[in-house]
C-alpha positions in Angstrom: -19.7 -42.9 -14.5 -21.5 -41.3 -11.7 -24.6 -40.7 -12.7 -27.3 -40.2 -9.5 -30.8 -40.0 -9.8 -33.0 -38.4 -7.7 -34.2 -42.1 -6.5 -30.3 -43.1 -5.7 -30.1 -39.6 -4.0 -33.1 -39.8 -1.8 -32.0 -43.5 -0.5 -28.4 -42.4 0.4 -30.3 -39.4 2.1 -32.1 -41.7 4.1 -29.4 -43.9 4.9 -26.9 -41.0 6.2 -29.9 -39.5 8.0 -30.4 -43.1 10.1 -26.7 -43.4 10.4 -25.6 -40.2 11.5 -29.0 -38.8 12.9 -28.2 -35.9 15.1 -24.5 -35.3 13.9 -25.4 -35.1 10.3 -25.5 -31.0 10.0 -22.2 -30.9 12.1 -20.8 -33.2 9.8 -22.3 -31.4 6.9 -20.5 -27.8 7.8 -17.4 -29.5 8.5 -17.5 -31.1 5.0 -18.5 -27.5 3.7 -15.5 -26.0 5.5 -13.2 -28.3 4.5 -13.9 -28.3 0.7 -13.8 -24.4 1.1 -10.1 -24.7 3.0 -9.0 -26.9 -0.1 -10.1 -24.1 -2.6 -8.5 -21.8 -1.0 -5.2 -23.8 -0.7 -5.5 -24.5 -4.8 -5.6 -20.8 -5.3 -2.9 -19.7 -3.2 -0.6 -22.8 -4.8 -2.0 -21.2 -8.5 -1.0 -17.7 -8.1 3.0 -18.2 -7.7 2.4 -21.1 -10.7 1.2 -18.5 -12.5 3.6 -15.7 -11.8 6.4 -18.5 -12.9 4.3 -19.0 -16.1 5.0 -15.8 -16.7 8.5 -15.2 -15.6 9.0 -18.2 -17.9 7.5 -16.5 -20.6 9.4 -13.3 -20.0 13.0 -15.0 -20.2 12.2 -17.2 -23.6 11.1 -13.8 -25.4 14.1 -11.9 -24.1 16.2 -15.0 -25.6 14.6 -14.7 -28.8 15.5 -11.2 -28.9 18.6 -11.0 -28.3 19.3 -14.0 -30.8 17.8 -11.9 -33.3 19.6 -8.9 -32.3 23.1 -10.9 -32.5 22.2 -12.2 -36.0 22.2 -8.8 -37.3 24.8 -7.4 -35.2 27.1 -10.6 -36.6 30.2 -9.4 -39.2 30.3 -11.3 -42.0 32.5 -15.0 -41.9 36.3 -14.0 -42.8 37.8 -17.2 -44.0 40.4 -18.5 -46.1 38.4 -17.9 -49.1 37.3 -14.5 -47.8 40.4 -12.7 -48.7 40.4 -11.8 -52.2 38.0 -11.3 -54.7 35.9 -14.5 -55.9 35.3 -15.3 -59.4 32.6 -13.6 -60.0 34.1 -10.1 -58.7 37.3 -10.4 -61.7 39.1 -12.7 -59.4 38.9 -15.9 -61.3 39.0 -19.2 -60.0 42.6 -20.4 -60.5 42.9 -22.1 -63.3 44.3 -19.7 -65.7 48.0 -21.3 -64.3 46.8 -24.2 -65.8 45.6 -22.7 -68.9 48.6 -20.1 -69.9 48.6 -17.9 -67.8 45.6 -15.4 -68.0 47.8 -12.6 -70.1 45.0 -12.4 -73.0 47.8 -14.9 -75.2 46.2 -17.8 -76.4 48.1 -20.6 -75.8 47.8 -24.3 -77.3 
């Protein structure tokens, strides 16, 4: 986008140097001191990002462990159905009513 060459860069030299002439290095170390005061500003604004990052971090893995921790810690459901014993476990699954009964008579 940018792209200077050292032709380009040796005009705008020139011209800045007959522009500004004497005040040139003054404005020079105030350029220098200003792009030093904004890299010090982005650092300072970094650290406490960073120590949020992390805090942020901290509180989402403390969530997942204590879901995990209530999954196993969780009773089994007790339902209506959880009562008695299902049919596989002898309990049958209600239709010997319809069918005669269940007594081991066989019944048309």
């Amino acid at each position: 986008m940018m792209d200077v060459g050292p032709g380009e860069l040796m005009v705008i030299l020139v011209a800045a140097l007959l522009l500004f002439g004497k005040r040139l290095p003054e404005m020079a170390r105030n350029i220098g001191r200003t792009v030093a005061e904004v890299k010090r500003g982005l650092q300072a604004s970094a650290l406490p990002l960073r120590q949020v990052e992390a805090d942020i971090g901290r509180e989402i893995a403390e969530a997942g462990r204590s879901l995990e921790d209530a999954g196993r810690e969780r009773p089994a459901p007790a339902g209506p159905g959880a009562a008695g014993p299902g049919p596989a476990e002898g309990g049958g699954d209600g239709g010997e009513a319809r069918r005669g009964g269940g007594d081991g008579e066989a019944r048309p």
